[in-house]
C-alpha positions as CSV (number, residue, x, y, z in Angstrom):
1,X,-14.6,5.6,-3.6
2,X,-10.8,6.5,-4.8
3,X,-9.5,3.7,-2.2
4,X,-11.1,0.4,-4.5
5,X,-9.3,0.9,-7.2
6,X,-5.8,1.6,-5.6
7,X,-6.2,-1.4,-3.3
8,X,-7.6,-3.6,-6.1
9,X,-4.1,-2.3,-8.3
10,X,-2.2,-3.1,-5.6
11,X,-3.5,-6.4,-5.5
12,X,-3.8,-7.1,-9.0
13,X,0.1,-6.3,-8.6
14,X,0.9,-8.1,-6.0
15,X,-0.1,-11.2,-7.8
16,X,1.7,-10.4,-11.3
17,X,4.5,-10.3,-8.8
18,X,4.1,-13.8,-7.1
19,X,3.1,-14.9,-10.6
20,X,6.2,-14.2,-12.3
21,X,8.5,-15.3,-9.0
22,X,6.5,-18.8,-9.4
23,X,7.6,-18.9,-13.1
24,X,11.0,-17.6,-12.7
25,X,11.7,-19.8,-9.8
């Protein structure tokens, strides 16, 4: 039950990250 979160964190970060490339770039 402690894996969801981390992996949906992960993810959640993973897009703020292509997010803010897109916007950048």
């Amino acid at each position: 039950m402690n894996v969801w979160p981390e992996c949906s964190s992960t993810l959640i970060l993973l897009i703020v990250d292509i997010d803010y490339l897109v916007t950048v770039h």
